[in-house]
N, C-alpha and C positions, 0 to 999 in steps of 0.2 A: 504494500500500500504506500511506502516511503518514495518508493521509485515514481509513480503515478502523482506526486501531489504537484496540484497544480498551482501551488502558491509558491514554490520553491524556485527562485529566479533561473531561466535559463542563460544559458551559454551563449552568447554572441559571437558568433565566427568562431575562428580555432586563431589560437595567439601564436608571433611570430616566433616565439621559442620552440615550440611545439612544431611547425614548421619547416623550422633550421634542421632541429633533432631528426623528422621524416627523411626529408631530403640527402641529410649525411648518413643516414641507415641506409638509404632505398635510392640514393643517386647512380648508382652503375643499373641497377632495375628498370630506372626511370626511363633513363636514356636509352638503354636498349628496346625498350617498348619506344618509345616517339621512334627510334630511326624505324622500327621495323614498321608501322605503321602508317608513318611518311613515306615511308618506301613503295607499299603498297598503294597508297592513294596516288601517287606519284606515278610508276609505272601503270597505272589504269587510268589515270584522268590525263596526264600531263602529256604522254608518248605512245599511249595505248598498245602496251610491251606486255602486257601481264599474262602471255603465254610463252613468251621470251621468257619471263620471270623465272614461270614455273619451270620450263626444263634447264635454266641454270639452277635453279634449287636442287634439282636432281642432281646434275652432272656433280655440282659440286659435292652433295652428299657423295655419290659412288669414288669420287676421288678422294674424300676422306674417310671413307673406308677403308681406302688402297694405302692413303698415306697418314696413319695418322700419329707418326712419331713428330715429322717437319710441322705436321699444322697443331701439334702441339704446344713443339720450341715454338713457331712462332708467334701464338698464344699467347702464350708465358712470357713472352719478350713483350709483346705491346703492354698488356698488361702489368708487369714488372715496371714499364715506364711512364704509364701514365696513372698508374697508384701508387710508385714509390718515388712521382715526384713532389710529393709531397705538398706543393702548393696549389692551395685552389682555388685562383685564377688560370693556369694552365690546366688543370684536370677542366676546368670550365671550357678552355678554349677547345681540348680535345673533342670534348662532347659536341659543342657549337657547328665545330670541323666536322666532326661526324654527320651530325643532323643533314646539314646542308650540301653533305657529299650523298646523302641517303636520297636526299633528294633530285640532285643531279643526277647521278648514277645509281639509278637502283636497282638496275639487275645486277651490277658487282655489287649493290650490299646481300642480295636474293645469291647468289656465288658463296658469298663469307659466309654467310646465315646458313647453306648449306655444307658448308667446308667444316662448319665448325660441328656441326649436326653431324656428318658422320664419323668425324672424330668424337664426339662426344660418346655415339653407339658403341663404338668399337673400347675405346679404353674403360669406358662403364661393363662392358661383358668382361673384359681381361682384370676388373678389378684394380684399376688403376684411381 
């Protein structure tokens, strides 16, 4: 009944602390949803590719099945450099770079997206 009282002031927006805290937890989540997203709206509204799209999503998946040591290192390598640079205004610009590469180019992000996919398959069965 505590929960339901309707005298008990509500909450006005969500405060910018709270905000900061999401963002710094769920900022690599974020991003990677907007590009994949952008991507999509992108290659179907902007260039009408999105069956391009979809067989570079494949190809790349089958190629990271074939290889999924290099697209691992190289994984680990971008990642190693733009979270352990520490500063974020550059983690910012990465992401920014990213967006608006997703969106130029979105069948090389639909490529990565699936390079990363079947590496992801393959070292998740091997227990890695």
């Amino acid at each position: 009944m505590a929960n339901n009282d309707q005298n008990r002031s509500k909450k006005e927006g969500v405060s910018v602390e709270e905000m900061q805290s999401f963002f710094k937890n769920y900022g690599a989540e974020i991003s990677l949803c907007l590009i994949f997203i952008l991507s999509a709206i992108s290659a179907r509204y902007f260039f009408g590719m999105e069956t391009w799209c979809i067989i570079l999503l494949g190809i790349g998946g089958v190629l990271g099945c074939l290889l999924p040591r290099p697209i691992r290192q190289g994984l680990e390598s971008v990642m190693r450099f733009s979270v352990g640079s520490g500063n974020k205004y550059s983690q910012l610009i990465i992401a920014i770079v990213a967006i608006v590469v997703s969106l130029v180019a979105s069948p090389l992000t639909f490529l990565i997206f699936g390079l990363v996919a079947g590496e992801t398959l393959i070292m998740a069965r091997r227990g890695h």
